[in-house]
C-alpha positions as CSV (number, residue, x, y, z in Angstrom):
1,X,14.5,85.4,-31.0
2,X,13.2,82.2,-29.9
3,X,13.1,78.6,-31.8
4,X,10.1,76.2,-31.4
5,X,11.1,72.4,-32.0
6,X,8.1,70.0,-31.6
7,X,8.5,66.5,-31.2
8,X,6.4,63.3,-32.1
9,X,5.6,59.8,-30.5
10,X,6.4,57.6,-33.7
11,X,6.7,53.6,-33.4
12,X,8.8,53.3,-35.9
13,X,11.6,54.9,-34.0
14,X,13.8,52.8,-31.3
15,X,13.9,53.6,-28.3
16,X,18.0,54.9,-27.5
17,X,20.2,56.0,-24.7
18,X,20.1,59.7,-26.9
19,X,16.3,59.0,-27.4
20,X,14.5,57.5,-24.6
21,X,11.2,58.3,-26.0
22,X,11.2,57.0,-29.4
23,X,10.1,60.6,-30.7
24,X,11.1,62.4,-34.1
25,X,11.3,66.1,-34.6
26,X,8.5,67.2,-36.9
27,X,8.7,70.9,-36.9
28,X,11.3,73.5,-36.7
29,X,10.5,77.2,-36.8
30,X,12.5,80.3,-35.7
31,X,10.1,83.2,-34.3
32,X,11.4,87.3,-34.2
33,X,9.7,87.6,-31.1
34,X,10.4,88.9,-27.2
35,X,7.6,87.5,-25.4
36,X,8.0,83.9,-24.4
37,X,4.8,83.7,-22.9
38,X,2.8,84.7,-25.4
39,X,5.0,82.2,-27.5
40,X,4.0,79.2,-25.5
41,X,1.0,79.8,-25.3
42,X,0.4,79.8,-29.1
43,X,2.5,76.6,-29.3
44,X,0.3,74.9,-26.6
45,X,-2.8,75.2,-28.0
46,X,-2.1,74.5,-31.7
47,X,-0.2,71.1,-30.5
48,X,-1.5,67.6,-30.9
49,X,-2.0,64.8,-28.7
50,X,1.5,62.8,-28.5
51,X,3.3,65.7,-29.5
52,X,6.2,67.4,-27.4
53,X,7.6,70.8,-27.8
54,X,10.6,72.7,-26.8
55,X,11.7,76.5,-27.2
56,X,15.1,77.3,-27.1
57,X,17.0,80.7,-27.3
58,X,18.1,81.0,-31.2
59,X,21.7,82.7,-30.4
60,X,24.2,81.4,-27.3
61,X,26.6,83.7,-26.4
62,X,30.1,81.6,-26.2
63,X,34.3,82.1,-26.0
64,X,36.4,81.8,-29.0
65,X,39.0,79.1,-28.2
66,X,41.9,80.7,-29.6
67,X,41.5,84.3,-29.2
68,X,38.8,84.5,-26.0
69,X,36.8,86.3,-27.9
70,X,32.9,86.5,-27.0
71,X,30.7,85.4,-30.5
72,X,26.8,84.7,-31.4
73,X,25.9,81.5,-32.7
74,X,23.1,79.0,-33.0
75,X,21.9,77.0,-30.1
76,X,22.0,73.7,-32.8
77,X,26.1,74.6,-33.9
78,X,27.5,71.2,-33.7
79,X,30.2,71.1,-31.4
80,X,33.1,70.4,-34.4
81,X,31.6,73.5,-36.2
82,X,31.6,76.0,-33.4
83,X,35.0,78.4,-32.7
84,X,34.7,78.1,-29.2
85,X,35.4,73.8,-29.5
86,X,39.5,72.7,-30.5
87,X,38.0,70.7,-33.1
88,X,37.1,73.3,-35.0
89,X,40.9,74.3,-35.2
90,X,42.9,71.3,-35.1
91,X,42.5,69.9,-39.2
């Protein structure tokens, strides 16, 4: 399972240290498929001019802090909401 996130030159955005490019995400779609190739090659020719895209694996594999166990999660978990980070259990 892979995740397409395509990205967009926009002016109205400032350029940051987190965003050097000045570029907004624009589209977000999770796809139920094996074959990357055939997955980027769908994305490449359906994209725009000034448009970026990027596919990412939808599940990471990580280590539960506490108990070492090995869990599935999204690649987009932010780091306080994810077992295998101690801010997720010190409250």
């Amino acid at each position: 399972m892979y995740t397409v996130e395509i990205y967009k030159l926009d002016g109205r955005i400032k350029k940051t240290r987190s965003n050097p490019n000045g570029e907004r995400l624009v589209f977000k779609k999770d796809y139920d498929t094996d074959n990357l190739s055939t997955l980027e090659n769908t994305v490449k020719t359906t994209l725009r001019p000034k448009e970026r895209y990027e596919i990412h694996e939808t599940y990471v594999t990580r280590k539960s802090l506490m108990g070492g166990k090995e869990f599935q999660e999204r690649y987009d978990t932010p780091y306080y909401c994810s077992p295998s980070s101690e801010t997720y259990w010190c409250s």
